[in-house]
C-alpha positions as CSV (number, residue, x, y, z in Angstrom):
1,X,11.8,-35.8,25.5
2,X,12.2,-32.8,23.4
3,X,15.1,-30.0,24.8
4,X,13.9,-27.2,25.9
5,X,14.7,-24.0,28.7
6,X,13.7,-26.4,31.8
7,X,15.0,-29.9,30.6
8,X,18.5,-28.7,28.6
9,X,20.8,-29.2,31.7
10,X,20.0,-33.4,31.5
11,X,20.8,-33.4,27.8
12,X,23.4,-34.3,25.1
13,X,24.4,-30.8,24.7
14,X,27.2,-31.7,21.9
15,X,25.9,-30.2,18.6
16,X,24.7,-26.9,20.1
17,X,25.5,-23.7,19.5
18,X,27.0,-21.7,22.8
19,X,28.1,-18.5,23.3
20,X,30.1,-17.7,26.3
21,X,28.2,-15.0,28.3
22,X,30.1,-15.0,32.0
23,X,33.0,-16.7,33.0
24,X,36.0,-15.9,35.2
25,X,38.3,-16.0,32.8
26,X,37.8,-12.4,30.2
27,X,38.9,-13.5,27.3
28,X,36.8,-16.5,26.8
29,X,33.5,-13.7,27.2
30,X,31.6,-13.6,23.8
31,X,33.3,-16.9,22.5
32,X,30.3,-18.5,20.0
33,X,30.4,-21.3,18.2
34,X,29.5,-25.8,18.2
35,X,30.1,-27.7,21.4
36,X,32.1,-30.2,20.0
37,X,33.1,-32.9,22.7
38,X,32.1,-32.4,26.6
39,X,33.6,-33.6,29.3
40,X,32.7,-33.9,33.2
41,X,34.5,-30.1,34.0
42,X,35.0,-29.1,30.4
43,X,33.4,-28.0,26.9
44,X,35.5,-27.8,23.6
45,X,34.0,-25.4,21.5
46,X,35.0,-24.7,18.0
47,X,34.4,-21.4,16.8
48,X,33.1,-20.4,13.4
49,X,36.8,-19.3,12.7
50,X,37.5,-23.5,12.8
51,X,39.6,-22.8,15.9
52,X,38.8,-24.7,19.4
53,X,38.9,-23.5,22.6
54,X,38.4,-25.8,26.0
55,X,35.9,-23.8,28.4
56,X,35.8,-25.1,32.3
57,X,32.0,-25.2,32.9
58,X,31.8,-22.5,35.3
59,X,30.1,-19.0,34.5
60,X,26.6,-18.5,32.5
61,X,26.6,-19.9,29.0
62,X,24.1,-19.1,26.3
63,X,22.9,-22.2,24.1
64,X,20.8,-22.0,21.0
65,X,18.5,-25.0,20.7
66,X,17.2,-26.6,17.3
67,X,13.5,-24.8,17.3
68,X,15.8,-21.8,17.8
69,X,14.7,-20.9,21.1
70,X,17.8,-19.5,23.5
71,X,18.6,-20.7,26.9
72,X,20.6,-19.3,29.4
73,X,22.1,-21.6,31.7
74,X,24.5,-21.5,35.0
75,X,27.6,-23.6,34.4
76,X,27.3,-25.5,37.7
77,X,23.9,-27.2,36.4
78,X,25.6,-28.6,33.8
79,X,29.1,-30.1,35.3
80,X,29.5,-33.5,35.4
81,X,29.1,-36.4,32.4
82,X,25.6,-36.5,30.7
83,X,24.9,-40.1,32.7
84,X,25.6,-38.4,36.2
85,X,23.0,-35.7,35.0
86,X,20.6,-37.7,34.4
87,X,21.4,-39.8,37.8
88,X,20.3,-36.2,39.1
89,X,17.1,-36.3,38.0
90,X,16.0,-39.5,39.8
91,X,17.1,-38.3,43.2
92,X,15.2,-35.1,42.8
């Protein structure tokens, strides 16, 4: 199944580009770069500048997908590993 704006939240999401749109803390706003490792709470993005930052899902993150489409996307839809995401699906 292809990503796209209504499937991206039960997907590998390492490789993407992100930009940081809301988030409680400031001065992680406007952050952009690769999502380089995820984990259940966490993303570890490395900016174009080859510096990484780790970013607590919470807030409204931006992702660019491959066909170039962009996809905003709550933090809470995306916590937890990729396997418990997709465990999500089944019960809906």
């Amino acid at each position: 199944m292809p990503k796209n704006e209504r499937n991206l939240a039960y997907h590998n999401v390492i490789g993407l580009e992100v930009e940081v749109v809301e988030h409680p803390d400031n001065s992680l706003i406007g952050l952009k770069g690769i999502v380089a490792m995820e984990t259940r709470n966490t993303f570890l993005i490395k900016s174009i500048d080859g510096k990484e930052r780790r970013v607590l899902k919470i807030g409204y993150f931006r992702f660019t997908l491959p066909n170039g489409r962009k996809v905003l996307i709550e933090g809470s839809k995306i916590v937890g590993r990729l396997e418990e995401r997709i465990k999500r699906i089944r019960k809906l």
